[in-house]
C-alpha positions in Angstrom: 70.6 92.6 151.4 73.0 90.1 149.6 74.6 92.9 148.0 75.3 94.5 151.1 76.8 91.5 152.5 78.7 91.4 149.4 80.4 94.6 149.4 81.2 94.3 153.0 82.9 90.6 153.2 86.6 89.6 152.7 87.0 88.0 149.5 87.2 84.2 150.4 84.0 84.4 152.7 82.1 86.4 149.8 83.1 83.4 147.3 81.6 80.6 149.6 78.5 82.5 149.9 78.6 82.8 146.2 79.0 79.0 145.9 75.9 78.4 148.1 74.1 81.2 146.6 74.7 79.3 142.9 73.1 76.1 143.8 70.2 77.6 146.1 69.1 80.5 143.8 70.7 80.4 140.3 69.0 83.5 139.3 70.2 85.8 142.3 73.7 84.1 141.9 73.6 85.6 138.1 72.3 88.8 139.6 75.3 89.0 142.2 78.1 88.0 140.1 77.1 90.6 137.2 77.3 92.9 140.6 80.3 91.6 141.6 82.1 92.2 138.2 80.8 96.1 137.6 81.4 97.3 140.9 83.8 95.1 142.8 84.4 94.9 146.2 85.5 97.8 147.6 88.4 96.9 150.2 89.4 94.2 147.7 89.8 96.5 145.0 92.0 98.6 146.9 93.8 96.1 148.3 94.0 95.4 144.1 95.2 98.7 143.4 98.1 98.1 146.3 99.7 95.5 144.7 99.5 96.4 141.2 100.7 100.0 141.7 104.6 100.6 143.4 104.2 103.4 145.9 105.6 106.7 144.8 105.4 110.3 143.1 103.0 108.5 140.9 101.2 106.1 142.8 97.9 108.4 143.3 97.7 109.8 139.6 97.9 106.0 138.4 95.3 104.4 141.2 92.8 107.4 140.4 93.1 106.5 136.9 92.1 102.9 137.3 89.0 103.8 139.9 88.3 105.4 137.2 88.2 109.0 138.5 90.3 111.1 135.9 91.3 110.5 132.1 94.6 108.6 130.4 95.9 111.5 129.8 97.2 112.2 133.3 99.2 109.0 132.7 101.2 110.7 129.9 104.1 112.4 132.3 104.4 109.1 133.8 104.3 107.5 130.3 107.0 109.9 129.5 109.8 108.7 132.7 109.3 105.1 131.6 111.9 106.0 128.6 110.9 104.7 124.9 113.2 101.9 125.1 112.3 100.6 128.4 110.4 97.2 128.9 108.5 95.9 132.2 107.8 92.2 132.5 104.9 92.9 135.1 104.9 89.5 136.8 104.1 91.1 139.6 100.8 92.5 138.5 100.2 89.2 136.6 100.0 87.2 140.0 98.2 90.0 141.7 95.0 89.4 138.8 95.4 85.9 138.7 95.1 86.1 142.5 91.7 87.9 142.2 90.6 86.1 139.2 90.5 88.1 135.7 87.1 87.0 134.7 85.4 88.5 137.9 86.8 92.2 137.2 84.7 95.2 135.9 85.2 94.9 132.7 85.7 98.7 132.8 88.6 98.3 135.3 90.6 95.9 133.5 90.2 98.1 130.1 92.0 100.7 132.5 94.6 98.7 133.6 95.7 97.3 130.5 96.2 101.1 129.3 98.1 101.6 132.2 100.3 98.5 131.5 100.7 99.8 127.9 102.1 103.5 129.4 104.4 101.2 131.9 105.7 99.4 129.0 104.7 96.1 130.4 104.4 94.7 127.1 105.4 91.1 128.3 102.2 91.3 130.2 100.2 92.2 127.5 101.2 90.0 125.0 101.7 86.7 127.0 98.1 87.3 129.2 96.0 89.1 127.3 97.0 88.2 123.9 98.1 84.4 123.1 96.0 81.1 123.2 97.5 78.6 124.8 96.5 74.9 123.2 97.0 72.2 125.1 100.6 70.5 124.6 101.2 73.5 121.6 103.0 76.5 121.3 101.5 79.9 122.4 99.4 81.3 119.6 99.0 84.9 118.8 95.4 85.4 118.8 94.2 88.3 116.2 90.8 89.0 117.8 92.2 89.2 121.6 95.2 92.5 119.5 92.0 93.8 117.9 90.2 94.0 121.1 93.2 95.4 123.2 93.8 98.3 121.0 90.2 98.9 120.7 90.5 98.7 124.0 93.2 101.6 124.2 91.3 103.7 121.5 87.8 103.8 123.9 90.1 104.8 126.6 91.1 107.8 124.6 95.0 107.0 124.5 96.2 109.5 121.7 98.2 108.6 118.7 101.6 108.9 119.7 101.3 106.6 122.8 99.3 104.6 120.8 102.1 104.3 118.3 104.8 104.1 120.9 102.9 100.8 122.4 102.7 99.3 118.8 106.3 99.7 118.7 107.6 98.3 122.4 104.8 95.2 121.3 105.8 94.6 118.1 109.9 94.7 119.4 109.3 92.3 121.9 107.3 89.8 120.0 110.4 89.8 116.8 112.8 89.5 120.3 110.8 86.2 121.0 110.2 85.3 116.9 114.3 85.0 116.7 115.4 81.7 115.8 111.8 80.2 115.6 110.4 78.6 112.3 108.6 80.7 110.1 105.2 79.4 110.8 105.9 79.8 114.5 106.5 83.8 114.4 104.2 86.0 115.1 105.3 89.7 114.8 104.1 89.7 111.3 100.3 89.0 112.0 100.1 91.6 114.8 101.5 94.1 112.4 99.3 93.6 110.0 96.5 93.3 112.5 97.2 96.8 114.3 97.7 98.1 111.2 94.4 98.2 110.9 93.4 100.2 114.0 95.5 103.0 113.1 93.9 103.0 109.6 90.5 103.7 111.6 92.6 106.2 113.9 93.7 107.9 110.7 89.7 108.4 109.6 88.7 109.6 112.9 91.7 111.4 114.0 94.0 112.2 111.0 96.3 115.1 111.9 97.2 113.7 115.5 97.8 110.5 113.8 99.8 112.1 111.0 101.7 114.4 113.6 102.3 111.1 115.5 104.1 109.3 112.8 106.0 112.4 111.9 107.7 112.8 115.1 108.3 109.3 115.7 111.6 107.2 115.5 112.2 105.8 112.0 110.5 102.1 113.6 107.4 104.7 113.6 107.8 106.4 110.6 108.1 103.1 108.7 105.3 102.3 110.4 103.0 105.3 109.5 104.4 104.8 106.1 102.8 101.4 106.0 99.5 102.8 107.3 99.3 105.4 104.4 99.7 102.5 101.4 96.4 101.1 102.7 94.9 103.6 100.9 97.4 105.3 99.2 95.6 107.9 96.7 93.9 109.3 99.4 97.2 109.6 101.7 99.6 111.1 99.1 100.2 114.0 100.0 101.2 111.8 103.3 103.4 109.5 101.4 105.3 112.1 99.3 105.8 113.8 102.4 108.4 111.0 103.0 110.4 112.1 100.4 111.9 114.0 102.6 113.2 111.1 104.7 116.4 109.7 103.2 116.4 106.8 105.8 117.8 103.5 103.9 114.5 101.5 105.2 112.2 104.5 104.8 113.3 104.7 100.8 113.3 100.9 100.2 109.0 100.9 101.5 108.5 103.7 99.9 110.6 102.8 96.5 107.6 100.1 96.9 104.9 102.2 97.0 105.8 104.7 94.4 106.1 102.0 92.4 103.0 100.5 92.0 101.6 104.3 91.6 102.5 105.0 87.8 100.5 108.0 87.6 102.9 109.8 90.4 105.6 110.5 88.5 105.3 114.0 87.6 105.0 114.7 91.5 107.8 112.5 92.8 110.0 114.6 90.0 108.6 117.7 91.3 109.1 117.4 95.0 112.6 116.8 94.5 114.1 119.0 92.1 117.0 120.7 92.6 117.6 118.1 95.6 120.9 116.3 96.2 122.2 113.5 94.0 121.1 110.0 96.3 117.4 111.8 95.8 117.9 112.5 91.6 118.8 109.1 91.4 116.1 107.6 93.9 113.4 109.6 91.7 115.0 108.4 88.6 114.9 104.8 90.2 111.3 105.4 90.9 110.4 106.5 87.9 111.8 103.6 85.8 109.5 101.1 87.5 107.0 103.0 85.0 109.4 104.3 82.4 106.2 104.9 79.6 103.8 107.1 82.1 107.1 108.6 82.9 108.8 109.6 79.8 108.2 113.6 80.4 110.3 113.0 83.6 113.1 110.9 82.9 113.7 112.9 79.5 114.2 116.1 81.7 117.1 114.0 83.6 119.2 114.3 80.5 120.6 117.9 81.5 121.7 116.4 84.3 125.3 116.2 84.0 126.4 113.8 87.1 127.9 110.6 85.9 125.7 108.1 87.9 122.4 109.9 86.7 123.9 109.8 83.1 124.8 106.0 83.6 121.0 105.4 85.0 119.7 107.4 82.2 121.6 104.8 79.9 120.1 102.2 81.5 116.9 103.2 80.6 117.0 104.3 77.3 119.2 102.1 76.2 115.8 99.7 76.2 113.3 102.2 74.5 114.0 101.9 70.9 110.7 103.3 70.6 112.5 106.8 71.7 114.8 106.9 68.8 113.6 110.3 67.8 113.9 112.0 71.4 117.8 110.4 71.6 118.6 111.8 68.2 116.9 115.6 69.2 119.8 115.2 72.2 122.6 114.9 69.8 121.4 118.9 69.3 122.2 119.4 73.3 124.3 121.9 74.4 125.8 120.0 77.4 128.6 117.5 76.7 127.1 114.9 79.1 123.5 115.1 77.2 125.0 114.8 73.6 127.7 111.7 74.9 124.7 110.0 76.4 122.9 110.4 72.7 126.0 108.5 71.3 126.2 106.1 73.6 122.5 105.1 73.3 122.3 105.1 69.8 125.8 103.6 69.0 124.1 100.6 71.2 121.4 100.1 69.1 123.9 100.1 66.0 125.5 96.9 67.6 121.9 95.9 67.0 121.6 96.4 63.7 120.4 99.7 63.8 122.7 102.1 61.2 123.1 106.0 62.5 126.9 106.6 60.9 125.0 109.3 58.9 123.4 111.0 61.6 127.2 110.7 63.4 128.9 112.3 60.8 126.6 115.2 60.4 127.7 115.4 64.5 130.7 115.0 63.6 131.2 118.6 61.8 129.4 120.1 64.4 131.3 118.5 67.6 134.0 120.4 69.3 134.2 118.7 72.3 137.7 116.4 71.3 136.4 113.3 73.6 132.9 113.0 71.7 134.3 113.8 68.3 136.6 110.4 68.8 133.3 108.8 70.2 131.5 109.7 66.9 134.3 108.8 64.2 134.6 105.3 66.7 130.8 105.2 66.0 130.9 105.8 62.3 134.1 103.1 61.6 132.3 100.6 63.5 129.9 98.4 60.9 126.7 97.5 61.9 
């Protein structure tokens, strides 16, 4: 019968029969108010839905959505007229749930409507009410539990990959927007990157090619962003990550300069995935390859038939170091390209100014060199004492 009256009562009659209910019968108030929060009240719920949603086209997909009646994915064509680079304060619907009191929702509900604040780019919302502690007389403070639980939140709601990864973005934006100018122990964009990163690594595991696809597709904030996801556990994504190759965007090579990296046992496939490719990408593989220049020997030898001046000049750079190579720089001298057999001299007539004597090996060149520029190289290199 209570529940009854309940359903049926405006909302400030049902709470002071709630308060009397409370201190008569503790047990039935427990029983009510666990009532109250999976079901609601009917009229207030709509009454709810009135003020959170704006009337128009949309306004019966969205409020079917948060009854609970269909699936996100009717959401997505109104996701997709909100524009990626849009951003919705939603102070309006932040009233209209303070109003009604957040704790007293279905729990079910409110999942609902913060998907749907997600898909309207509310992101202010989200992050300032559903996000942040608030200690007394202190700053806000990004709460990592309360971002785990929203975007689990959005994954048991079934919100795919690429929205998903487009609300990551807009969040992520807005809180570096609101990190400008603060000290460093103040910001907080960093920790809720490195805590959603986390939730995508478990959307990768459970649903890898829409999550792949996702970062694919997306805008190079996205990209860089799927790149990060991948060098959780980058042996198992590499074919992922070498995938990026591809990408010749100046942040996407500096992250994934750092990845390759610390992956010395990659070299052979970084060489292969880009040979024959255009000069920035010989010389960001040859880059690559010198953070592990012993694992990579094979592959930075083969860039000495290379004949463009600023992979010559970074092939200098390199050997110019490995004195233990000295047999592989003298077989060059035997090249049959002029850029190979210059680089031989230049190496080794380095390691002369070291001590090192090679005016024998220079003159037997010497009677073999035709090319008028290395033959004055060579007899430079043979006058000059160690």
């Amino acid at each position: 019968a209570y529940v009854g009256v309940m359903e049926e009562a405006e909302r400030g009659t049902a709470d002071k029969l709630f308060a009397v209910i409370e201190e008569k019968n503790p047990s039935l108030y427990r029983a009510l108010l666990e009532k109250r929060r999976q079901h609601g009240n009917r009229n207030e719920m709509e009454k709810l839905l009135n003020k959170l949603v704006r009337n128009g086209e949309d306004a019966a997909v969205i409020k079917a959505y948060l009854r609970g009646d269909t699936t996100v994915d009717t959401l997505y064509p109104f996701a997709e007229k909100q524009g990626s680079n849009s951003y919705y304060g939603g102070e309006k619907e932040r009233k209209a749930i303070e109003e009604c009191g957040k704790n007293s929702l279905d729990e079910a509900f409110y999942r609902r409507f913060q998907t749907y604040m997600l898909l309207r780019r509310g992101s202010w919302y989200l992050l300032w009410f559903d996000v942040m502690d608030y200690p007394e007389g202190g700053m806000a403070q990004l709460n990592k539990e309360k971002v785990t639980e929203l975007f689990q939140n959005f994954a048991y709601e079934g919100l795919d990959a690429t929205h998903l990864l487009s609300g990551e973005i807009m969040l992520e934006q807005d809180l570096k927007m609101s990190d400008e100018g603060k000290p460093l122990e103040n910001r907080k964009a960093g920790a809720f990157r490195t805590t959603v990163i986390k939730i995508f690594c478990q959307y990768l595991k459970n649903q890898r090619e829409e999550t792949v696809q996702a970062f694919a597709e997306s805008d190079v904030r996205g990209r860089l962003f799927g790149l990060e996801v991948f060098s959780q556990e980058a042996e198992k994504n590499k074919k992922e990550i070498l995938a990026y190759l591809a990408d010749q965007t100046e942040e996407i090579r500096e992250m994934l300069f750092d990845i390759l990296s610390d992956q010395p046992d990659w070299g052979k496939d970084v060489a292969e995935a880009l040979a024959g490719s255009d000069l920035d990408d010989r010389l960001f593989v040859l880059d690559v390859l010198s953070q592990n220049v012993q694992e990579n020997k094979k592959e930075i030898l083969a860039f000495v038939e290379d004949g463009a001046r600023m992979i010559q000049g970074e092939l200098f750079d390199i050997l110019r170091f490995r004195t233990d190579w000295e047999e592989d720089v003298k077989e060059l001298l035997a090249s049959k390209k002029n850029a190979t057999r210059r680089l031989a001299v230049d190496v080794l007539a380095f390691w002369q100014k070291s001590g090192a004597d090679y005016r024998e090996l220079f003159a037997q060149a010497l009677e073999k060199e035709e090319n008028m520029q290395l033959r004055r190289l060579l007899e430079a290199a043979i006058a000059r004492r160690a």
